[in-house]
C-alpha positions as CSV (number, residue, x, y, z in Angstrom):
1,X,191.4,116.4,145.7
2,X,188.0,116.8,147.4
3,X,187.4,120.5,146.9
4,X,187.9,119.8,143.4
5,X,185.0,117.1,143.3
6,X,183.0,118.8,145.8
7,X,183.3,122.2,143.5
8,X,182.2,120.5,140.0
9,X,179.5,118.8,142.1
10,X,178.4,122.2,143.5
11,X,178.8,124.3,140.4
12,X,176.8,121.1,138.3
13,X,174.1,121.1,141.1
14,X,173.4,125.0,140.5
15,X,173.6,125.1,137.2
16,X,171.2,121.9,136.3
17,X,168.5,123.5,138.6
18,X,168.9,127.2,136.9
19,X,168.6,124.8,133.5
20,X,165.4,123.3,135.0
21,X,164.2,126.1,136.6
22,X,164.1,128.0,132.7
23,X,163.2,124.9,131.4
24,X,159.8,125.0,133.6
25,X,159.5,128.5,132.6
26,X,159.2,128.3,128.6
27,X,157.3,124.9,129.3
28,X,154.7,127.4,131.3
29,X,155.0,129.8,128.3
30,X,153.9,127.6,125.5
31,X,151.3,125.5,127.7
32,X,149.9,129.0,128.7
33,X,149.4,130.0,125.3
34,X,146.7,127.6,125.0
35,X,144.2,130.0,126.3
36,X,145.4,132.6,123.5
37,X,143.4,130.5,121.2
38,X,145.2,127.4,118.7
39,X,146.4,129.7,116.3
40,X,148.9,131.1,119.1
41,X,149.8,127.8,120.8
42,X,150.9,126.1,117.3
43,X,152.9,129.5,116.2
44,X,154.4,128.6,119.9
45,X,154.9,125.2,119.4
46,X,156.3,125.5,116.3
47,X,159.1,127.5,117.9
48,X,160.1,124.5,120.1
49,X,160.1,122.2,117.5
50,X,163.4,123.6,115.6
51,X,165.9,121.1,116.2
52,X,168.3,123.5,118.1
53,X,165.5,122.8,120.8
54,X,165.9,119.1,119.4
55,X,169.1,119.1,121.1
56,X,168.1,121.2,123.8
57,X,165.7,118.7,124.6
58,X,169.2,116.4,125.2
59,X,170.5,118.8,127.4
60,X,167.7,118.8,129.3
61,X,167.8,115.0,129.8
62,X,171.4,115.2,130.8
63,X,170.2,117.8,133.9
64,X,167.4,116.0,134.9
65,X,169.2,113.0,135.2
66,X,172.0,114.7,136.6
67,X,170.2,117.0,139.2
68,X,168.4,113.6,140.6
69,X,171.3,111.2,141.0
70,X,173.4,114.2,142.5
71,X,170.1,115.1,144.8
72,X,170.3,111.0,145.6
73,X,174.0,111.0,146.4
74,X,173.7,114.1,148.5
75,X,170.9,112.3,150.4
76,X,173.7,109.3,151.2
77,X,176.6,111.5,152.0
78,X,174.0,113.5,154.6
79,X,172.1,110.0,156.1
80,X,175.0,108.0,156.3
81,X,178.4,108.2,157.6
82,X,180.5,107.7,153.9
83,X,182.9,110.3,154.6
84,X,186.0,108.4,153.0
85,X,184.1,107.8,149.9
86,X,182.3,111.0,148.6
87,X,185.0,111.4,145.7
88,X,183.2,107.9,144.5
89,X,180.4,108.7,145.0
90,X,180.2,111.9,143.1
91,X,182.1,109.9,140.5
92,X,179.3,107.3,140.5
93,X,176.4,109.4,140.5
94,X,178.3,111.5,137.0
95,X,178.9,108.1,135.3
96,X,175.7,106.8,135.5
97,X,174.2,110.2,134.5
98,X,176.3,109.9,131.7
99,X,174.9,106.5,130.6
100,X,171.5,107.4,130.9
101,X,171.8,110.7,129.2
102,X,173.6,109.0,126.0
103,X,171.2,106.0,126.5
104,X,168.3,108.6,126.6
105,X,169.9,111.3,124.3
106,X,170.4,108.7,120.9
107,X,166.7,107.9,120.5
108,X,165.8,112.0,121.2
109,X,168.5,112.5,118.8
110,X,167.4,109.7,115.9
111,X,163.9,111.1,116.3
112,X,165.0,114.9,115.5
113,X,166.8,113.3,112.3
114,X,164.0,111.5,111.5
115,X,162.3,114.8,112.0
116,X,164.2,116.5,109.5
117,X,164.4,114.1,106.4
């Protein structure tokens, strides 16, 4: 049951940091866009402000939060000798990235509504 674990943790691992990795891209294409004057960092801004980048903006959260408690389990399966319990740790690490995404995802998610009223 390992390999199973160990897959979803390698597959979630990649694919947050491709997510963050784009993410850090657009955020360098709108902040870059300040030198094009404020009439073309507003048109920019603008586009990020739609709410399917609202919930975008969640998604975001959730790899963040995901990438750095994986990165932290990682760091305790490598330093220390926990070889019996990496399927719990894995399982740790995606519940409390859960938690913290929903705990961090309803306010980002009230806001957009507020947003839209």
């Amino acid at each position: 049951m390992y390999k199973t674990t160990g897959f979803i943790s390698f597959f979630l691992r990649r694919l947050t940091g491709i997510a963050l990795v784009l993410y850090l891209f657009m955020h360098l294409w709108v902040i870059g866009s300040a030198t094009g004057g404020p009439e073309v960092f507003n048109a920019r801004l603008n586009a990020v402000q739609t709410p399917i980048f609202k919930l975008l903006e969640i998604a975001l959260l959730a790899a963040v939060v995901y990438h750095a408690f994986d990165g932290i389990r990682l760091l305790i399966v490598h330093y220390f000798d926990v070889t019996d319990y990496r399927k719990s740790l894995f399982y740790a690490a995606f519940v409390v990235a859960a938690i913290l995404t929903v705990a961090g995802g309803i306010p980002l998610f009230l806001f957009m509504l507020e947003g839209a009223g």
